[in-house]
C-alpha positions in Angstrom: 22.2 -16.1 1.3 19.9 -19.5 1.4 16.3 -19.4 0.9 14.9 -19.3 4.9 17.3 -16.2 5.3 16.2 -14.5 2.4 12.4 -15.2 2.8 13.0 -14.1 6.6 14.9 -11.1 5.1 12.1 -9.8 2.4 9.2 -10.0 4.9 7.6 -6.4 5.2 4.0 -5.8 3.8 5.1 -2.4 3.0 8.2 -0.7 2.8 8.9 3.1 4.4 9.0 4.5 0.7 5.9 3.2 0.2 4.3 4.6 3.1 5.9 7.5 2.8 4.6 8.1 -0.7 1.5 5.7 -0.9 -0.1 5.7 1.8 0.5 8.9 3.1 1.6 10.5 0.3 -1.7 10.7 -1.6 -3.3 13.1 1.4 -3.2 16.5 0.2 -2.3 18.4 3.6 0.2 16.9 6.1 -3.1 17.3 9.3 -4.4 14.3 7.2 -0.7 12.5 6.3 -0.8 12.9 10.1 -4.2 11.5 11.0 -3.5 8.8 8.2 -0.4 7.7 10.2 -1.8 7.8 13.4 -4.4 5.4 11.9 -1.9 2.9 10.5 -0.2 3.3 14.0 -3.1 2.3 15.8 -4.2 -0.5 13.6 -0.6 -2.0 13.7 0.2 -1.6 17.3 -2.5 -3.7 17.7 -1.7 -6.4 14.8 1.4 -6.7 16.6 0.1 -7.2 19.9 -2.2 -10.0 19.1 1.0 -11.2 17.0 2.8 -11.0 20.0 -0.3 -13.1 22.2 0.0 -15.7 19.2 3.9 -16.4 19.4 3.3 -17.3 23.2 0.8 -19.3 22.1 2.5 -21.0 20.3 5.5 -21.5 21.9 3.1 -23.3 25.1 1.8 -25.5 22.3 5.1 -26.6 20.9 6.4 -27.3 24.6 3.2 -29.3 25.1 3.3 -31.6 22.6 7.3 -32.0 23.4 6.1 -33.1 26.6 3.1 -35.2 25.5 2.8 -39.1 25.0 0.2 -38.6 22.4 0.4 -41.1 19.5 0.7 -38.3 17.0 2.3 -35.5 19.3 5.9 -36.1 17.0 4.0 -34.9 14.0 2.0 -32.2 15.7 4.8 -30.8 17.1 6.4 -30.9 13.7 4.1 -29.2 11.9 3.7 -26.5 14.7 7.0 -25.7 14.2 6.7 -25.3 10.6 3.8 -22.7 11.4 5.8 -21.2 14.1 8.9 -20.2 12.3 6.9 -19.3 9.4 4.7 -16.7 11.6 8.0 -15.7 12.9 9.2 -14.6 9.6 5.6 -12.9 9.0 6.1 -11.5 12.3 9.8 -10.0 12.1 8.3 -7.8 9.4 5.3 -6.6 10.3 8.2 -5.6 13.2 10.0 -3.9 10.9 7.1 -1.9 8.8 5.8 -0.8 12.6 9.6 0.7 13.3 9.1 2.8 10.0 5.9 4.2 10.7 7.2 5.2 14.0 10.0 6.9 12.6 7.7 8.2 10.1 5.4 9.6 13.2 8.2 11.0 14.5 9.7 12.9 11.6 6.4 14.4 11.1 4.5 17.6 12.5 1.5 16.9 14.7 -1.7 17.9 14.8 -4.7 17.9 17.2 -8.2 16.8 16.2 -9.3 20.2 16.1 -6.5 21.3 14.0 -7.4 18.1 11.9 -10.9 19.3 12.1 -10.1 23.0 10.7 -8.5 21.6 8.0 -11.1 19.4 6.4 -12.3 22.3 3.7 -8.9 22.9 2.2 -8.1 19.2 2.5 -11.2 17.8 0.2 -10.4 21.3 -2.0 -7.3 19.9 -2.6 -8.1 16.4 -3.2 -10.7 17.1 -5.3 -9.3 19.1 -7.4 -6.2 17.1 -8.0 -8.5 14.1 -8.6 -10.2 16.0 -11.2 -7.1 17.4 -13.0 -5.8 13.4 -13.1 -9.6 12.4 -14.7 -8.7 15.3 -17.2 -5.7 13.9 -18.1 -7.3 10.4 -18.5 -9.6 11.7 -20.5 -12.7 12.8 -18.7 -14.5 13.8 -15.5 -16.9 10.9 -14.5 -20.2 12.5 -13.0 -19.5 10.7 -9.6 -16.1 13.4 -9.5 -18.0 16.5 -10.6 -20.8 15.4 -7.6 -17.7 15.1 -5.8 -16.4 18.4 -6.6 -20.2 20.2 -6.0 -20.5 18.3 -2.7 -17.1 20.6 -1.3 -18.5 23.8 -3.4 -15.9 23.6 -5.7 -18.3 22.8 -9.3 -20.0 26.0 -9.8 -16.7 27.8 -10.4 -15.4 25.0 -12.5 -18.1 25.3 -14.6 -18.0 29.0 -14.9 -14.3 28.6 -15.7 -15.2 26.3 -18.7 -18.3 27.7 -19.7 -16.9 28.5 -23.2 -15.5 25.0 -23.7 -18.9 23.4 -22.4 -21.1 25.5 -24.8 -19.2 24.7 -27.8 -19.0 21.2 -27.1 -22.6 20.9 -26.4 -23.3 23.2 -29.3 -26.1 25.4 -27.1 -25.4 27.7 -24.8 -25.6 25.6 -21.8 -25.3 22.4 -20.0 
């Protein structure tokens, strides 16, 4: 394989494993891996139509300037071309990541706002207290997560869980 194929074959900014476990893979209930999709869907479709406004823009340009009697017009059209078949490359995968998360879309369940709506409790339950269990295991619960955690009404039961552990480690008998 020579270098243009294999720089025109590597362009994706992300690949479906990585959107599959990444980028949707981090929400805790599959309304939000929905929602989350629906999101990249949206902001991609669009990326791609503008992509798609560009390349014609482009392609005008580069038959001007093959057209043109301008003094520099050889070099100008040189260089566009450079830009063009690099934006191509750019272009072909952003393509490609758009074909995985419409598979992805279409391999998942979906879910209306409301349903999306309903879910929002157990969803920040559920990310919040897998966040927290990850700060354990780094070593600690910054007091930004245990807001966090209070904000979705999920601290006062924590720290009745832990009372014991809290009282000997503050060495009184509370916080």
């Amino acid at each position: 394989m020579d270098l243009t194929q294999a720089i025109a074959e590597i362009q994706q900014p992300r690949s479906r494993y990585m959107l599959e476990t990444m980028t949707f893979g981090e929400h805790d209930t599959p309304e939000m891996r929905f929602y989350y999709c629906v999101i990249e869907l949206n902001d991609k479709l669009r990326k791609y139509r503008l992509a798609e406004v560009s390349k014609e823009r482009f392609e005008r340009e580069m038959d001007r300037l093959e057209k043109s009697d301008e003094q520099d017009a050889d070099l100008d059209l040189r260089e566009k071309r450079i830009e063009y078949d690099f934006f191509m490359s750019v272009m072909a995968g952003g393509k490609r990541e758009l074909d995985d998360l419409f598979a992805i879309y279409a391999g998942m369940q979906h879910f209306t706002r409301k349903e999306i709506d309903a879910n929002q409790q157990e969803y920040w339950e559920a990310r919040m207290s897998r966040q927290t269990r990850m700060q354990i295991m780094a070593g600690g619960v910054q007091w930004s997560q245990l807001d966090a955690l209070r904000q979705v009404g999920l601290l006062d039961d924590l720290v009745a869980e832990h009372q014991p552990e809290l009282v000997s480690a503050n060495g009184s008998d509370g916080l």
